[in-house]
N, C-alpha and C positions, 0 to 999 in steps of 0.2 A: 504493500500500500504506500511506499515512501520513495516509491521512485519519482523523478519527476514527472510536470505536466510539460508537454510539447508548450516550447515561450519561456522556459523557466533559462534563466541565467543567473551565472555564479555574480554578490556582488561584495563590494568592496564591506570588512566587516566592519565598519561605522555607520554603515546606512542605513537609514529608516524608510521604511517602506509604509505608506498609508493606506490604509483598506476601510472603504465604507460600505458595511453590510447591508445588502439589498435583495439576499434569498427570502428573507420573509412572505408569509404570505398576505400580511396589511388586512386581513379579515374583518379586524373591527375600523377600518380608517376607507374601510370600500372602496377601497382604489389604489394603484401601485404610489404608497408614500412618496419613496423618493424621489417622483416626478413632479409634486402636487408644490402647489405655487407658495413659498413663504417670503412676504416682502417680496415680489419681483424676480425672487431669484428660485428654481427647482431646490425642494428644501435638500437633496442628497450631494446636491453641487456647493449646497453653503457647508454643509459638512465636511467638503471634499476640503473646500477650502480653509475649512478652521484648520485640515491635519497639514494642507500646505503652508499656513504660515505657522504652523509650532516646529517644522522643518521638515515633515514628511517629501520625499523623490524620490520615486512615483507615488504618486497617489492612483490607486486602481478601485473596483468595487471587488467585491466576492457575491457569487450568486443571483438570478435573477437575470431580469431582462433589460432592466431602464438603465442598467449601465451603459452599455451600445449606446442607449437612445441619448445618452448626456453626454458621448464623447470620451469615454472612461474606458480602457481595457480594461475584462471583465475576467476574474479567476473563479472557474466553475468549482461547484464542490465538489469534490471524490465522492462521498458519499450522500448520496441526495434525498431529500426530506427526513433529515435525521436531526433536526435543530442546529442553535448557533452551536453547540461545540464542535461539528463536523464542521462549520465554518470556520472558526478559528484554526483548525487543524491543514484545511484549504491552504489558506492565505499563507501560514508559516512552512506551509511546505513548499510552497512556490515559493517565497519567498529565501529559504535557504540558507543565510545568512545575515544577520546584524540584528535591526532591532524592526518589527511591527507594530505601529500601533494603529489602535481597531475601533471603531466608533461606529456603532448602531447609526441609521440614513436618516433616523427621525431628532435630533439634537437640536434646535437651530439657534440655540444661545450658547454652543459649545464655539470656545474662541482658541486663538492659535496659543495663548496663554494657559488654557489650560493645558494642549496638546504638547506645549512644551513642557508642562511641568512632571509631566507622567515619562517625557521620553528621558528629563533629566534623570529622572529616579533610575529609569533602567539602565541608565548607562554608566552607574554605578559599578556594576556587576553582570559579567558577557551573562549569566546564567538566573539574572533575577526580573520580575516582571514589575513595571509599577502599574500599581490599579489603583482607581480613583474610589476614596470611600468620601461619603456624603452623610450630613447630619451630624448630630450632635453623640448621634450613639457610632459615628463612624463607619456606617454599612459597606461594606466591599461590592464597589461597582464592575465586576472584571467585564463585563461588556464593553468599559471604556477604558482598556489599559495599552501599555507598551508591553509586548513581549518578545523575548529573545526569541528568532528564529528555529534556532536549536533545538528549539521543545515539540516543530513539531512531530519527528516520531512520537514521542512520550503520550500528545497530544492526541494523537489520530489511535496510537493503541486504547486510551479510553474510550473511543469513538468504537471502535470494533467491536470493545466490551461491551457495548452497549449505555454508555452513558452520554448523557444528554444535555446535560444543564452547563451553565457557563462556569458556578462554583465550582462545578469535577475540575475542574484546570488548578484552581488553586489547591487541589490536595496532591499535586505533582509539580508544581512549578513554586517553588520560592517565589516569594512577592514581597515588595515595600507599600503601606500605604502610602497616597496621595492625597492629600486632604482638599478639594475640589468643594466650590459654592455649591447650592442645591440647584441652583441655575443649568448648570452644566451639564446635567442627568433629565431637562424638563425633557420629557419624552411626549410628541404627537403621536398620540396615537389614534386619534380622530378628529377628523376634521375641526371639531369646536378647538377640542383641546390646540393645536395648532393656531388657529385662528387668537385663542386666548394666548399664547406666548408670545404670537408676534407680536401682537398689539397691546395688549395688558400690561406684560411684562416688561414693555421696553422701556421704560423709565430705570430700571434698576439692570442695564445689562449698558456697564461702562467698558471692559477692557478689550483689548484688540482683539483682532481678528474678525470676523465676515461680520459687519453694520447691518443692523435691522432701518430699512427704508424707514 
């Protein structure tokens, strides 16, 4: 299962690679998210952009079809309709080398500041992940981390095993928390709820990266 995917090249081992996750099936958002309008801009491309300026090169999607549609080379998953951990597994195996960091397509007040902050953590240590925890009780967000490439054999054999969820990664992979606004994690996942972050929230969404119209 760890062989590569045809497109896969060796790269240099300080690079970050940006993946915005776009296999989902958007079931309660009725419609493919990442294409769906926030401020002006397809909300999966203001994403793309938050992981471009925390310094993600390439920025790619994993899964899914509206990657094509945005202009993004798209990394299928190996294993298909098996949730985000077969996508995490995806990405780091094409990937191959340095550091991924991975951010769900529905974010749209995720900014390059936080994207830097998580890829700092990781580059601490070639073999540790920074995942972003939120709140006051510190939740572990691994849907929004930096992970070293390396993991994903370790990765994709959970995936075989039949595990599912984003947390299985974190009982195999060393992690730093990231201590990330609750901004960071506002997830659209229906159309109000989107419509409520753009516009609601924007009085309280000051730091760089992708501007709410």
């Amino acid at each position: 299962m760890s062989e590569p995917l045809p497109g896969d090249a060796p790269r240099h081992q300080n690079a970050v690679v940006g993946a915005v996750l776009m296999g989902g099936r958007s079931s309660r958002f009725g419609a493919d998210k990442a294409l769906a309008d926030a401020g002006g801009r397809p909300l999966g491309l203001r994403v793309a952009d938050a992981l471009s300026q925390g310094g993600a090169d390439p920025v790619v999607a994993v899964g899914g079809q509206a990657g094509s549609r945005l202009g993004l080379v798209t990394v299928p998953d190996r294993t298909a309709d098996q949730g985000p951990l077969a996508g995490l597994a995806s990405i780091l195996l094409w990937a191959r080398t340095g550091l991924v960091v991975v951010s769900p397509c529905d974010l749209p007040l995720l900014t390059g500041a936080h994207v830097a902050a998580l890829v700092a953590a990781a580059s601490t240590d070639p073999r540790r992940a920074g995942v972003a925890v939120t709140g006051p009780e510190r939740r572990p967000q691994p849907s929004l981390a930096c992970w070293p490439a390396a993991a994903g054999p370790v990765v994709q054999r959970l995936v075989d095993s039949g595990h599912r969820a984003w947390r299985d990664a974190l009982t195999v992979v060393d992690w730093a928390p990231v201590a990330l606004p609750d901004e960071a994690m506002a997830d659209a996942d229906t159309p109000a709820s989107l419509e409520a972050i753009v516009h609601n929230l924007r009085p309280h969404h000051d730091g760089p990266g992708p501007s709410v119209p």
